[in-house]
C-alpha positions, -999 to +999 in steps of 0.1 A: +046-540-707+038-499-707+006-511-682+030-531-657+056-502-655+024-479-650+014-500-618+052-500-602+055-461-607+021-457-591+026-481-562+066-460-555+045-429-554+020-444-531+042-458-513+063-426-510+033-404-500+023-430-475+058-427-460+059-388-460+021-387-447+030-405-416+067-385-409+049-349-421+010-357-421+006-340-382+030-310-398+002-308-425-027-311-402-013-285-383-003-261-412-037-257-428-053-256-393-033-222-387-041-211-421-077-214-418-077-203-385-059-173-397-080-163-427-108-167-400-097-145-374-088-120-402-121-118-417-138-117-380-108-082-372-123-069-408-160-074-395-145-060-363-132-030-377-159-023-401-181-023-366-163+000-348-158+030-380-197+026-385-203+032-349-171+060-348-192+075-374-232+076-361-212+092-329-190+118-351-221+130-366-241+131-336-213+148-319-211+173-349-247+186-342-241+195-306-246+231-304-229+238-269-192+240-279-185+225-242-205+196-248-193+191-279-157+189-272-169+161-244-187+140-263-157+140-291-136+130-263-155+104-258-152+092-292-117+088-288-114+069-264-128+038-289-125+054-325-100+037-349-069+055-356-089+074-387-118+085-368-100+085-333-076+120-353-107+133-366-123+129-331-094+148-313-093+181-342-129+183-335-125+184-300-095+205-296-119+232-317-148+229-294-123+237-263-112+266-282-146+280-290-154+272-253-128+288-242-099+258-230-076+277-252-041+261-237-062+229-233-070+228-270-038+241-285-019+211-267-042+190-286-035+206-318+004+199-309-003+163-303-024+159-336+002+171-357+028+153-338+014+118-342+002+128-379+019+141-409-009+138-435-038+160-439-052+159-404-019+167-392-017+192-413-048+213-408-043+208-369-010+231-375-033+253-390-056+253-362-031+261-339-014+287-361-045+301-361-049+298-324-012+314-312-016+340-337-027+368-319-002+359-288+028+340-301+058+357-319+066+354-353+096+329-348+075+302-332+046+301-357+076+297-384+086+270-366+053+254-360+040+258-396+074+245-415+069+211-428+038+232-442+063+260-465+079+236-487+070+254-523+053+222-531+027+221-505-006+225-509-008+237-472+021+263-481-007+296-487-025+284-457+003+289-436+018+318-456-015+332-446-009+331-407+026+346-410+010+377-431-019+381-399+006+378-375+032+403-384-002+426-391-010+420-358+023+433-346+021+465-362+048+453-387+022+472-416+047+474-451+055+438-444+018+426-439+010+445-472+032+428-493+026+393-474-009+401-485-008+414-517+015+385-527-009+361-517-036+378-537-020+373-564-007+338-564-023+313-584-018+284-562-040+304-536-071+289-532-100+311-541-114+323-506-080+326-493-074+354-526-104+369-515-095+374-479-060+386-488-071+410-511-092+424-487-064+425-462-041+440-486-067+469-499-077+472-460-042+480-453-032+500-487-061+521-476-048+530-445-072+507-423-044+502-402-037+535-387-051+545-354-084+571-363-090+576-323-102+560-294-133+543-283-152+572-257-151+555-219-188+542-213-211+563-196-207+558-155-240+536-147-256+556-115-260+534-082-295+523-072-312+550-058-287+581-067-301+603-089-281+602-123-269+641-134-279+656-169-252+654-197-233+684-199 
C-alpha cells in the first residue's frame, strides 16, 4: 500500500511542477538568463577595471620619471583624462605639483582646491597640504585656518602637518614670539612625526637665536659697463 501512495504523491508533484513550468517556466528562463548575464558582465567590468589601473599605472610611473616639471604636469594630465577614480586623484596631485614647480602657481593651487574638494581621505588630505604650502608665503593667516580645518581636529594624523603651515606663516609675517612657541611646541610633541621635530626644532632654535632679525642689507650689484665704455676702477 506504502508503494501505491508513493506513486500518487509523486504523480501530484509532477503534475504540479508541470503546471507551474508552463505558467512560470518563460519567468524562469528569463531569471537565470539575467543572472548569468549579470555575473558575466560583472566579471568582464572587473577584467575591465583591472585593465585600465595596470595601464593608469605603467603611465603614472613613466610620468613620474619626467624630469621637465612642464612636461610632467602634461603627461599627468593626460592620465586623467582615462585613470580610475584611484589613480585619476593621484594623477591630478601629481600634476597640480609639476604646474607649481613650473611655475602655473594659480593654475596648480585650483587643482589642489578641487582635489581636496572631491576627496576627504588621504589624497585629499595632503592636496590641503600642498596648497597650504603653496599660499603660505602670500595668503593671510585666516584663510590657511580655514583651508587646513578638517585637518586640526586633535585626532588627526594630518593635525602637525597643518600646525606646521600656521607656525611658517605667521613667521613669515614677522609675528616672531608667536612662531617660536608654534615651533617649539611642535618640537616637542610626540605625535610629530620625526622629520617634522627636526625641522621645527630648527625653526625654533633659528628663531630663539635671533635668526629672525634683520643683520643688514644685501650691497646693490656692481653696475655692468656698456659694450665698449670703459669700466672705472673701484674706489
Amino acid at each position: 500500500m506504502s508503494d501505491i501512495f508513493r506513486e500518487v504523491e509523486e504523480d501530484v508533484r509532477r503534475e504540479k511542477l508541470e503546471k507551474f513550468w508552463k505558467a512560470y517556466g518563460d519567468y524562469v528562463i528569463a531569471l537565470a538568463a539575467v543572472i548569468v548575464i549579470g555575473i558575466a558582465g560583472f566579471e568582464l567590468w572587473q577584467r575591465y577595471e583591472a585593465t585600465q589601473r595596470d595601464k593608469a599605472s605603467v603611465a603614472f610611473t613613466a610620468a613620474q620619471r619626467i624630469s621637465n616639471p612642464k612636461a610632467a604636469a602634461e603627461a599627468f594630465a593626460e592620465i586623467v583624462k582615462t585613470a580610475p577614480k584611484g589613480y585619476r586623484l593621484l594623477a591630478q596631485l601629481e600634476q597640480a605639483s609639476s604646474m607649481l614647480a613650473s611655475g602655473q602657481r594659480d593654475g596648480a593651487i585650483a587643482l589642489y582646491n578641487q582635489i581636496a574638494e572631491e576627496d576627504h581621505g588621504p589624497t585629499g588630505a595632503v592636496a590641503r597640504v600642498r596648497e597650504g604650502w603653496a599660499r603660505a608665503d602670500s595668503a593671510s593667516r585666516a584663510d590657511l585656518e580655514t583651508l587646513l580645518a578638517p585637518l586640526r581636529d586633535p585626532s588627526s594624523a594630518w593635525k602637525q602637518l597643518a600646525d606646521e603651515i600656521l607656525a611658517y606663516s605667521d613667521y613669515h609675517n614677522n609675528q616672531i614670539p608667536k612662531a617660536a612657541d608654534e615651533f617649539n611646541a611642535l618640537a616637542n610633541d610626540a605625535n610629530s612625526p620625526p622629520q617634522l621635530r627636526t625641522r621645527a626644532h630648527a625653526m625654533a632654535a633659528f628663531l630663539k637665536q635671533g635668526g629672525a632679525k634683520d643683520f643688514g642689507t644685501v650691497p646693490p650689484p656692481v653696475a655692468v659697463p656698456a659694450p665698449g665704455a670703459v669700466a672705472a676702477p673701484p674706489g
